[in-house]
Each structure stands twice: as structure tokens, then as C-alpha cells.
N, C-alpha and C positions, 0 to 999 in steps of 0.2 A: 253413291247412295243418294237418293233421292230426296230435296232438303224437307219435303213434305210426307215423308215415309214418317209412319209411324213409330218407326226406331230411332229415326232423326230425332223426333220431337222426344221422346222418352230421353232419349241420351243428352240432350239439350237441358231437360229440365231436370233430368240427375244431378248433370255438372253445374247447373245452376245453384238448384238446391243447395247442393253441396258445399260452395261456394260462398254461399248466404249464412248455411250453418256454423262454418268455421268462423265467421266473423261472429256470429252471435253468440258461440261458445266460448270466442274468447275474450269478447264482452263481457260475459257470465265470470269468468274465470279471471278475471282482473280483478274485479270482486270478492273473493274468496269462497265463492260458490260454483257448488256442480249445476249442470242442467238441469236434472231433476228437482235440486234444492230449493232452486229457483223460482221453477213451476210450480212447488208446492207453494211458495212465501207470495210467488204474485196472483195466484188463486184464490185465495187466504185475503188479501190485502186487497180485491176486487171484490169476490163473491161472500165476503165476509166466512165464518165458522162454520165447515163442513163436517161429514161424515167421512170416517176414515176410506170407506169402501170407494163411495163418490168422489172423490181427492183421486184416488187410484185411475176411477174409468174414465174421468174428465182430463188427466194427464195422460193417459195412454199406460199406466205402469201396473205390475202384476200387485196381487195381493205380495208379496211377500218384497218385492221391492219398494213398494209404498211405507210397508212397516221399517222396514231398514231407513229408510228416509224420513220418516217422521222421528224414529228414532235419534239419528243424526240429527235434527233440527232440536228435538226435546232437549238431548244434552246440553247442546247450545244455548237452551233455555230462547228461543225462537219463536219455539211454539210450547201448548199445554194441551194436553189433552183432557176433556171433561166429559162427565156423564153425560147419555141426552137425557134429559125428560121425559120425552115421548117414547125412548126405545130401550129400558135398562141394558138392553145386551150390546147395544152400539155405543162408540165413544165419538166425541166430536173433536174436533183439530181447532184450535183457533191460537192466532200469533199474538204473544206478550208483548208489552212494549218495545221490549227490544226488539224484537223479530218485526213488529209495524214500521218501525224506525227504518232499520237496515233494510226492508222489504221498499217500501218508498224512494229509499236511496236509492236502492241498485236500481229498481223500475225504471227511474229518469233517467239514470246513467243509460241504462243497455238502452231504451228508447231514442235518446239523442245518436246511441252508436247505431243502433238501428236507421232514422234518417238519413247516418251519412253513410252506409250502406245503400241504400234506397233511392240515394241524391241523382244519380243517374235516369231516374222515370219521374218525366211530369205527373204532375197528381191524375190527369187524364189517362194515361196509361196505367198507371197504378189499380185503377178503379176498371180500367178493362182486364185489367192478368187476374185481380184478383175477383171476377165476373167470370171469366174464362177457367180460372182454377178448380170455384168452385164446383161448374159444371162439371169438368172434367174427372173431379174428384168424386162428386153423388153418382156422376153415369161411372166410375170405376171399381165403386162401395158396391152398387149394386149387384156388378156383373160377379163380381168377387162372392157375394152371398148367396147367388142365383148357384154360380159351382159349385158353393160347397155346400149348398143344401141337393144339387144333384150326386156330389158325391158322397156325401151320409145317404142318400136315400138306394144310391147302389150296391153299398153293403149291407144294409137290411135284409133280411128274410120273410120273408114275406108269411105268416103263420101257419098258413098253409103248407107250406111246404117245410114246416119243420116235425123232425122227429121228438116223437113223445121219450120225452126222459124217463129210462130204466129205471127200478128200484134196484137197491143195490141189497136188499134185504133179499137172504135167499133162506 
């Protein structure tokens, strides 16, 4: 295989990844936190008091696993959930002291395991992969969104050619 084939590099940055994630996971997980938990307390603990919804799409998680997860945090008493203000029908997410505490903690923790993960790439290199990522990542968002609007747009019917709906009244 050709080390410049574009299967090379995919499979490269699989096992990379992959690689990466296990140590951060078990970073997380030395912790007493799941992945997700995590993201939630160090988004919270960055971006301050979210909406449940935005919590969800800024982690990548479904509606229904964000709820499980904030839930898992509530109990904990981590986090609280409050009315907004501005949206009676939305509720906001934001971390109790406890949950700011612990949230702070683990951050430094998994950020120091992070470096020495990372210990391997001068900061010069760091600042290229993650230049070069990002490209790779918005030229690969695109192409992705480009298909699948080609492929919603191929099961469409075009009005034209659809059949007038019978009445079933006879």
C-alpha cells in the first residue's frame, strides 16, 4: 500500500485516534466519570449555564442520551436544572458547587494526562496536525453534507410527477 494512499492516511489516523482516545478515556475513568459525563461538567465549567438542547449538539449526543446524562449528573447533585427566563419551555443545565469542584478537578487531572499523551509532538508540530486536522475535518463535513443532500434530493418526487390521491369516499 502506498504510504500516501488515502487509505494509508485514514487507517493512520483511525489508529491514532484511537489510540489517543483510550488514554483519555481512561483518564476520564480514573475519575469516576463516563465520557459523556465529562463533556457535559467541562462545557458547564467553560461555557458556563446551558440549554439542555445545546449541551446535546455542542457534545455530539442525541436528545435522549443528553437527558440520561444530565440526569446521571442531577442525581449526583453536579448539576441543577433551572428555568430559562427568556424560553419558559427550555430548561438550563448549570453545575452546583459540587459538580464546579469535581468538574475543575478532573479538567486538570485529564489535561495534565493529556500532555503526557501529547509529550511526544513539539508544540510546533502540534499546531501543524491540529491546522492540518482541521482542514481535513471542514473539507470532509462538507463532502458528507454535499451526499447527503444529494441523497435526500434523489428520493424526492418531484410534484410533477406524482399521483393525485384518490378519495376513498365512494
Amino acid at each position: 500500500m502506498d504510504k500516501e494512499s488515502a487509505t494509508h492516511v485514514w487507517l493512520v489516523l483511525f489508529k491514532a485516534a484511537h489510540a489517543v482516545e483510550r488514554n483519555a478515556t481512561a483518564s476520564i475513568a480514573a475519575l469516576g466519570l463516563g465520557l459523556s459525563d465529562f463533556a457535559v461538567l467541562e462545557l458547564l465549567l467553560h461555557k458556563g449555564p446551558q440549554p439542555v438542547n445545546r449541551i446535546g449538539r455542542k457534545i455530539l449526543l442525541s436528545s435522549g442520551s443528553i437527558t440520561a446524562g444530565i440526569d446521571r449528573l442531577e442525581a449526583r447533585e453536579l448539576v441543577q436544572r433551572v428555568g430559562d427566563p427568556g424560553d419558559l419551555r427550555s430548561r438550563i443545565v448549570e453545575l452546583t458547587d459540587a459538580g464546579r469542584k469535581l468538574a475543575a478537578q478532573a479538567f486538570a487531572k485529564h489535561a495534565l494526562d493529556m500532555e503526557e499523551t501529547m509529550s511526544v509532538m513539539r508544540p510546533r508540530e502540534r499546531e501543524d496536525l491540529v491546522r492540518l486536522l482541521k482542514k481535513l475535518g471542514l473539507w470532509a463535513a462538507a463532502r458528507a453534507e454535499s451526499a447527503a443532500a444529494e441523497e435526500t434530493a434523489k428520493h424526492r418526487t418531484p410534484a410533477a410527477n406524482r399521483r393525485p390521491m384518490r378519495s376513498r369516499a365512494r
